[in-house]
C-alpha positions as CSV (number, residue, x, y, z in Angstrom):
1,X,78.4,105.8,124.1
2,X,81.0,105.8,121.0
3,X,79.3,103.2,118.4
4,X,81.7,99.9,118.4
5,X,83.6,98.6,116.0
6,X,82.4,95.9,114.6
7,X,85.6,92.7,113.6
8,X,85.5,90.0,111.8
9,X,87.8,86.9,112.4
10,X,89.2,84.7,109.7
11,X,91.7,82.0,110.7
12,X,91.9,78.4,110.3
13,X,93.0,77.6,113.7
14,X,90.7,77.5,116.1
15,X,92.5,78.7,119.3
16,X,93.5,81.7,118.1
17,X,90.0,82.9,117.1
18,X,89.8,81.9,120.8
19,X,92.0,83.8,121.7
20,X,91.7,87.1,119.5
21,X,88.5,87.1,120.6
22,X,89.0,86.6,124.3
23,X,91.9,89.7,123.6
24,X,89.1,92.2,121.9
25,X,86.9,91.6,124.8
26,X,89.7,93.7,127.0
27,X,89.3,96.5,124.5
28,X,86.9,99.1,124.7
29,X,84.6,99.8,121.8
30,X,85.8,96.5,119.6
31,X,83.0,93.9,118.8
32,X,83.7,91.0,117.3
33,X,80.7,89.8,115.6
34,X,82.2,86.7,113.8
35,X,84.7,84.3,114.1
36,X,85.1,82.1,111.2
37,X,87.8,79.2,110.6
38,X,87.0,78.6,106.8
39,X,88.0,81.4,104.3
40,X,85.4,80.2,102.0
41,X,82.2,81.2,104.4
42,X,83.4,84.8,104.6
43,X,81.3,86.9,101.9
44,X,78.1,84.8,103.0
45,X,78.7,85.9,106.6
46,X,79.9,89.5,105.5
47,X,76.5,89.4,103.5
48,X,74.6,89.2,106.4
49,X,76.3,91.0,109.5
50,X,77.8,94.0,109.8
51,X,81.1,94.5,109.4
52,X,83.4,97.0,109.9
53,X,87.3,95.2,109.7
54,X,87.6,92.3,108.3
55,X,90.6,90.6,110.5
56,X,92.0,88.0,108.2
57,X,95.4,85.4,108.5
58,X,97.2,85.1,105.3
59,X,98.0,81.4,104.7
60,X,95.0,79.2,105.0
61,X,93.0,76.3,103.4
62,X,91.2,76.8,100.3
63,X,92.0,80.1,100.3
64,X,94.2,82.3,101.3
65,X,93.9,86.1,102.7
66,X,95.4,87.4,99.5
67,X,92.5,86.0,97.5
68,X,89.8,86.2,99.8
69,X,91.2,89.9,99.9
70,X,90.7,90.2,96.2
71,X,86.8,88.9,96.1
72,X,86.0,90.8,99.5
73,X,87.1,94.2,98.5
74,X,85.0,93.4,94.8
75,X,82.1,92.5,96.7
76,X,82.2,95.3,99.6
77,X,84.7,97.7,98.7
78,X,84.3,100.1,101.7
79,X,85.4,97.2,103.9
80,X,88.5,97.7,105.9
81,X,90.6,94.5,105.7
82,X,93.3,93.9,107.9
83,X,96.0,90.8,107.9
84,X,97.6,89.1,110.7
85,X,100.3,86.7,110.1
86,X,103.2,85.0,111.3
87,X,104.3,86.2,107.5
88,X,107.1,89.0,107.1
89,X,108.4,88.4,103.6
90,X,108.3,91.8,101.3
91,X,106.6,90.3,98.4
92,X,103.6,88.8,99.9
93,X,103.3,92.0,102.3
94,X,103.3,94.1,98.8
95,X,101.0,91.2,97.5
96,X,98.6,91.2,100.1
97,X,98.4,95.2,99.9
98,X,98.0,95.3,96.3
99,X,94.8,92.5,96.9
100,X,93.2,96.0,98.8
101,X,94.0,95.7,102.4
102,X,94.2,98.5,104.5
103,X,97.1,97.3,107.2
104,X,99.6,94.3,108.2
105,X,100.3,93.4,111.5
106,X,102.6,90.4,112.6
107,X,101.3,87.7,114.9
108,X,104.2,88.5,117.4
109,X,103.0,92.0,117.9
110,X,101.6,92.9,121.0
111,X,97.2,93.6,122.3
112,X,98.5,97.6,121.7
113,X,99.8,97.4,118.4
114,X,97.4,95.2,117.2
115,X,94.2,97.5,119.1
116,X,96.5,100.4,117.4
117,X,95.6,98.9,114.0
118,X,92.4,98.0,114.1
119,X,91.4,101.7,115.2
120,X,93.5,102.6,112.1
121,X,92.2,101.1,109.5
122,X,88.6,101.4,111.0
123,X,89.3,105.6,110.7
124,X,89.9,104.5,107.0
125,X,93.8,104.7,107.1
126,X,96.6,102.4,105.9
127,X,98.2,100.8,108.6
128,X,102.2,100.1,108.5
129,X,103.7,98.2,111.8
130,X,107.6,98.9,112.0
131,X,107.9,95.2,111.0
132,X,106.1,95.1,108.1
133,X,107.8,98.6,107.1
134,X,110.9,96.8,107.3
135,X,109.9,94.0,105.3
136,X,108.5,96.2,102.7
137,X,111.8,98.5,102.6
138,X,114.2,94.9,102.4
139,X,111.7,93.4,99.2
140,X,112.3,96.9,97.1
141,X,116.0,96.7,97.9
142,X,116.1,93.2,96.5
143,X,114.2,94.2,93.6
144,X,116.1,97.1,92.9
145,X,119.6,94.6,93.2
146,X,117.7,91.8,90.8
147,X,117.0,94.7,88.0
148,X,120.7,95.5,88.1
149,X,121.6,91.7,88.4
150,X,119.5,91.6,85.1
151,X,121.5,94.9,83.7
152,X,125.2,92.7,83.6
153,X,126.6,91.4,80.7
154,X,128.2,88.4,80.4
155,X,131.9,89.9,79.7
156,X,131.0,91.9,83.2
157,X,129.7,88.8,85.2
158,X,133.1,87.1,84.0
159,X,135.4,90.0,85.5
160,X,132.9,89.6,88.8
161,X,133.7,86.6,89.5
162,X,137.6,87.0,88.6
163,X,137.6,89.8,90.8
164,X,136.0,87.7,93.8
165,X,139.2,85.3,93.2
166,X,141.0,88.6,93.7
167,X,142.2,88.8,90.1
168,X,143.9,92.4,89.9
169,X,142.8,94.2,86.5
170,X,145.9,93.1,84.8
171,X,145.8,89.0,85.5
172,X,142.0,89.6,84.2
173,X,143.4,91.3,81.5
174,X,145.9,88.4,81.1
175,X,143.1,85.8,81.5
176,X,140.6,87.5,79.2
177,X,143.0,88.7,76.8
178,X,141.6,92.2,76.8
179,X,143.8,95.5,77.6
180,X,144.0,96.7,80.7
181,X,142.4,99.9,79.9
182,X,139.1,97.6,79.2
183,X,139.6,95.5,82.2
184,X,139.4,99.1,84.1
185,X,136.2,100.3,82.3
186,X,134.3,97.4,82.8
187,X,135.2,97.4,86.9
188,X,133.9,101.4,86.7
189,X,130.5,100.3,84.9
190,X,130.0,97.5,87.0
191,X,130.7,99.3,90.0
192,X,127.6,102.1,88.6
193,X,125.5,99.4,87.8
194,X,125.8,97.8,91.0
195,X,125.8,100.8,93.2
196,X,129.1,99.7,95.0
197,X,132.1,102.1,95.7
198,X,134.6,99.4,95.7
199,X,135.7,95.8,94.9
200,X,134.6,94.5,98.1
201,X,131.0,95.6,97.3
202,X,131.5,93.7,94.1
203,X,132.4,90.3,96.3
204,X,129.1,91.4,98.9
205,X,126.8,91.8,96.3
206,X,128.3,88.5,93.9
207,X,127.8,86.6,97.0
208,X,124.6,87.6,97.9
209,X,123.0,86.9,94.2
210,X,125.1,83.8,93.4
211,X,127.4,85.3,90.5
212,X,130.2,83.2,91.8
């Protein structure tokens, strides 16, 4: 008989340690050997029962899974910590990973997927839901757009928004009292610095970042 693995659960709510633990008990060769609803009795507990995945939420009391992450892994670095949360923003996903955890799974993911990572991480692999993989994909496009945000100058933020009014190049011109010829090479470095082909990228990306 295949040794089990051995879970513990961290979650502030109550019925959902209920629950998970009720859901682990339909799969075969999972354990759960703890169920605690306060983040701050986790090391003492870990100190004292063996522990194979460490099944944490990320926003609770006290502290959160990020931290409790951070001291775990320093304490009992061969631990395999896995997050479950109702959180899918890109920066506390890359957050919670760089705190040492070994998967992210959401909370509307289903017994397989969530059996699927647990036996993941418990090999010793990273664990990636499609969710999260999305999430993680959207937070390095935003960062990549705030860096060339950041990149602008102000004459080149003024011709944005005057080409979002749907100024042509020569009423900018007009209205900045630059040549034409200027006007034109400032449209061809913002379009490079924003990665857009045309003007209507220009009005996507000013309205998504607020340059109007």
């Amino acid at each position: 008989m295949p040794t089990p693995i051995r879970v513990m659960l961290v979650d502030d709510h109550q019925i959902i340690l209920d629950s998970l633990s009720l859901l682990f008990e339909l799969m075969e060769d999972i354990e759960v050997v703890a169920a605690l609803n306060d983040s701050r009795k986790v090391k003492e507990m870990l100190n004292k029962t063996e522990t194979d995945v460490l099944l944490t939420d990320l926003s609770m009391p006290y502290m959160d899974g990020i931290e409790l992450s951070f001291r775990v892994k320093e304490a009992f670095p061969h631990l395999h910590i896995l997050m479950l949360t109702v959180n899918d923003q890109g920066e506390r996903i890359q957050d919670a990973f760089k705190a040492g955890i070994s998967g992210y799974v959401l909370k509307k993911a289903g017994k397989k997927e969530l059996e699927k990572a647990i036996r993941t991480v418990a090999s010793g692999q990273m664990y990636f839901g499609q969710e999260t993989m999305k999430a993680l994909l959207t937070a390095k496009e935003e960062d990549a757009d705030a860096e060339r945000v950041q990149h602008l100058t102000k004459r080149e933020i003024e011709i944005i928004r005057l080409i979002v009014q749907e100024y042509s190049s020569a009423e900018i011109a007009e209205k900045l009292y630059i040549s034409v010829g200027t006007v034109e090479t400032h449209r061809h470095n913002i379009f490079k610095k924003l990665n857009v082909k045309n003007a209507i990228g220009v009005v996507k990306f000013a309205l998504k970042y607020n340059l109007v």
